[in-house]
C-alpha positions as a printed NumPy array, in Angstrom:
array([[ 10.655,   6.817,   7.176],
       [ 14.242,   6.994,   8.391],
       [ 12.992,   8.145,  12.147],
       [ 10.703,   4.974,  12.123],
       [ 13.84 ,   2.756,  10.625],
       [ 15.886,   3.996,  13.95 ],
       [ 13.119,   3.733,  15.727],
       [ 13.071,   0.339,  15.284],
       [ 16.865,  -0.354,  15.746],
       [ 16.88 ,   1.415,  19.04 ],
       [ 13.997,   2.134,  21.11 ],
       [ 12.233,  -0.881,  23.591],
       [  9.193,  -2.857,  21.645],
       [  6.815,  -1.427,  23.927],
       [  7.421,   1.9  ,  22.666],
       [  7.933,   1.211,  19.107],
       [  4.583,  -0.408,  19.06 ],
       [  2.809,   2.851,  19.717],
       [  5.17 ,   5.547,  18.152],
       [  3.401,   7.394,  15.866],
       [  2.614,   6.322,  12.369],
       [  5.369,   7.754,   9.877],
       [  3.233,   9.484,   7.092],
       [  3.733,  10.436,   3.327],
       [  1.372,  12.01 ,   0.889],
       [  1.94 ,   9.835,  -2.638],
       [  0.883,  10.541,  -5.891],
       [ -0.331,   7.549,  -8.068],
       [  0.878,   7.485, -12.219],
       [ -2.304,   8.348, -13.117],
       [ -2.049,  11.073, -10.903],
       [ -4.926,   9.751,  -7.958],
       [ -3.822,  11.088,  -4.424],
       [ -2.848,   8.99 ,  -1.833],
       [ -0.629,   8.065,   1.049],
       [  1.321,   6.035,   2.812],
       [  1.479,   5.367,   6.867],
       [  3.906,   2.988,   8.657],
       [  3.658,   2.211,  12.484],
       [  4.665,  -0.469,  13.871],
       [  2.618,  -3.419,  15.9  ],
       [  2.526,  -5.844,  19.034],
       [  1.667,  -8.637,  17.554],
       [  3.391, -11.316,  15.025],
       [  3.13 , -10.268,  11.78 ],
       [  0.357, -13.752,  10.908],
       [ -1.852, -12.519,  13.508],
       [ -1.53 ,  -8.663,  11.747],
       [ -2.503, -10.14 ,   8.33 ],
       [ -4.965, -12.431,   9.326],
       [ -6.628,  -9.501,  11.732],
       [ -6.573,  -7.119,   8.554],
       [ -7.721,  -9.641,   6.059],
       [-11.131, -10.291,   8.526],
       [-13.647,  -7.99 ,   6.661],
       [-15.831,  -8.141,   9.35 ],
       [-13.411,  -6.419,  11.972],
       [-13.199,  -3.712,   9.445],
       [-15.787,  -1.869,  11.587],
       [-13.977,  -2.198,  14.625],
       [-11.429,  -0.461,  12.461],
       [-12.821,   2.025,  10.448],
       [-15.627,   3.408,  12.519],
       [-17.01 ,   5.38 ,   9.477],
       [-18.376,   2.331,   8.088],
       [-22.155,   2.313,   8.727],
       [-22.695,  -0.854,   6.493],
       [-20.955,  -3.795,   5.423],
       [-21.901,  -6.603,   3.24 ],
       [-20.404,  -9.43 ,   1.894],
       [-21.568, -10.046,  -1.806],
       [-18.59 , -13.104,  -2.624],
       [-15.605, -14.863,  -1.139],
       [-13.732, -17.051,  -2.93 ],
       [-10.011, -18.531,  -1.142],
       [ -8.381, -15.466,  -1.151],
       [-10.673, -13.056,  -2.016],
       [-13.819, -11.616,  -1.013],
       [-15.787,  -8.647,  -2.56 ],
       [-17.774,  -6.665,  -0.106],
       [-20.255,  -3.466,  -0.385],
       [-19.582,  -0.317,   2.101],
       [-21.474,   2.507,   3.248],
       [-19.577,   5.432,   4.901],
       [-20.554,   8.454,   5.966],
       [-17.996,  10.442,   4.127],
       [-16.232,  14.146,   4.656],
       [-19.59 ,  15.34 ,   3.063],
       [-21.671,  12.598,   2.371],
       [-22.787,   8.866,   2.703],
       [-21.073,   6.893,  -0.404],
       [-21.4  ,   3.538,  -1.399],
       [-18.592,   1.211,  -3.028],
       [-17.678,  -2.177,  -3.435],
       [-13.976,  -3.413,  -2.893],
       [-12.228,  -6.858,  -3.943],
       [-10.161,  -7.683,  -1.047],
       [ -7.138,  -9.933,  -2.065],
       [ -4.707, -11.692,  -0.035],
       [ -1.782, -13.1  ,  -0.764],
       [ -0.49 , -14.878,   2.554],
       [  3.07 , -15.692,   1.672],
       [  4.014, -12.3  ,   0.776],
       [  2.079, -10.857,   3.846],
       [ -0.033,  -8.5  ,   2.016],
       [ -3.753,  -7.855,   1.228],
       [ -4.726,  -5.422,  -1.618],
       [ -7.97 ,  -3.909,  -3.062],
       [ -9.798,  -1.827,  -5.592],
       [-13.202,  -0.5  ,  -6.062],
       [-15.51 ,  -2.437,  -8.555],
       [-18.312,  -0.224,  -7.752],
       [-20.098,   2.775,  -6.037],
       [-20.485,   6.024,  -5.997],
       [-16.817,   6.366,  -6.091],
       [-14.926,   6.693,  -9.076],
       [-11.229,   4.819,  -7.904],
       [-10.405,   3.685,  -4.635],
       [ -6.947,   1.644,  -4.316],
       [ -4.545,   0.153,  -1.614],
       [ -3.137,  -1.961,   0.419],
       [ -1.333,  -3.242,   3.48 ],
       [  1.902,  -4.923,   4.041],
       [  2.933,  -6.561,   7.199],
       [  6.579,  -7.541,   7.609],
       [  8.558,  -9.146,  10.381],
       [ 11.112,  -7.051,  12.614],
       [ 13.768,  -8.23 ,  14.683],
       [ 11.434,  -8.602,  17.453],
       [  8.624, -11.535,  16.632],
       [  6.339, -10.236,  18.377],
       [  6.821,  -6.759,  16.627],
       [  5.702,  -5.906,  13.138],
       [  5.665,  -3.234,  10.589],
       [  2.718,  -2.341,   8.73 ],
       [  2.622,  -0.121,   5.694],
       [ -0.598,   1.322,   4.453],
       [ -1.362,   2.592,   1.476],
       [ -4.592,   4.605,  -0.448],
       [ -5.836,   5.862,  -3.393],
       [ -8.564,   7.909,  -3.708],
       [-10.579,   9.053,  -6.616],
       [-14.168,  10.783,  -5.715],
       [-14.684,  11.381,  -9.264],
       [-16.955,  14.357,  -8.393],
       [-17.031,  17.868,  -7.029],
       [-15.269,  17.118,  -3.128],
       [-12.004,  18.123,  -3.462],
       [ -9.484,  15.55 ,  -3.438],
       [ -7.744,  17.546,  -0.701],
       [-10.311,  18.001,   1.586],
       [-10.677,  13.908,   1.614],
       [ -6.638,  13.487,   1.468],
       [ -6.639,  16.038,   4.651],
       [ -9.391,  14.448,   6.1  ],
       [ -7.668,  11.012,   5.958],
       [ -4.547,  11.927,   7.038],
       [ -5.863,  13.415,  10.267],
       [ -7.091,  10.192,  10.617],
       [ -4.175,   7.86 ,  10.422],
       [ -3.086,   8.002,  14.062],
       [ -6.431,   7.311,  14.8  ],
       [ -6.598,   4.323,  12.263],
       [ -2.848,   3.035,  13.658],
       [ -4.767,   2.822,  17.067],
       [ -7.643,   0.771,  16.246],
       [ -4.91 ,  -1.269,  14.007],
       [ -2.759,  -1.689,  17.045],
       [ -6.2  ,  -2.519,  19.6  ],
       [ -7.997,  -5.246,  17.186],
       [ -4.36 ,  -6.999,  17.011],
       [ -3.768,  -6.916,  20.728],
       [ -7.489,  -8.51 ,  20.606],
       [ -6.681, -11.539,  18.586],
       [ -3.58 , -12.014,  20.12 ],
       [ -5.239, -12.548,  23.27 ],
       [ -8.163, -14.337,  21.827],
       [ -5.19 , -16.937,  20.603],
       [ -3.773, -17.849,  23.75 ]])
């Protein structure tokens, strides 16, 4: 984390949007495995929330996704069913996406699936650049059967510059889509 913080005080915006994501594994209270990625963006940190809150870039995203389907939206919220083909297997869940605009932020949880717990969020604050903006990510995973947690924690951490990249391409996207 402190490598992206002086990152960000001293290196050009070009190159601080596509430094690596900084990466940490976490572990939750309950003891679910997670982690947290921070990289940094091109784009104003409005067109970063409203480009993560779209459930229906997540594909453009999160390639894994072979199916997504919105059951509800409500302002604010939206539930939607996912099928991934997984480390070892295709899984089903449903998440509860929730946004909370003024604090730049979207969170969600699994109310269903195959899965037993799945947790996270992402945060998108301004830097001193506008057109800059840092993004933390954060996941909890719970398979809740016999994969073990490492082998999906490993698997998704090889995976986070990947994920940054996609991040970084669907915001360049909108932000030319806006002008």
């Amino acid at each position: 984390m402190l490598a992206l913080l002086v990152l960000l005080a001293t290196a050009d915006p070009n190159a601080q949007a596509s430094a690596a994501p900084a990466v940490e594994q976490l572990s939750a209270p309950d003891d679910t495995k997670g982690l947290r990625a921070v990289f940094l963006v091109a784009a104003p940190p409005d067109v970063v929330l409203e480009t993560l809150w779209d459930v229906r870039r997540f594909r453009q995203i999160f390639p894994d996704i072979e199916k997504l389907e919105v059951l509800a939206e409500r302002p604010g919220s939206v539930d939607a069913r996912f099928t991934v083909d997984a480390v070892l297997a295709k899984v089903h869940y449903t998440l509860r996406r929730d946004v909370d605009r003024a604090a730049r932020r979207v969170e969600w949880r699994s109310i269903g699936g195959d899965i037993k717990a799945i947790r996270g969020s992402w945060q998108v604050q301004p830097t001193a650049n506008p057109m800059v903006s840092q993004l933390t990510y954060t996941s909890f995973v719970d398979v809740g059967y016999a994969v073990p947690s490492g082998l999906v924690r490993a698997t998704a951490l090889k995976k986070v510059d990947q994920m940054a990249e996609r991040v970084r391409s669907a915001c360049r996207t909108a932000v030319l889509a806006s002008r």
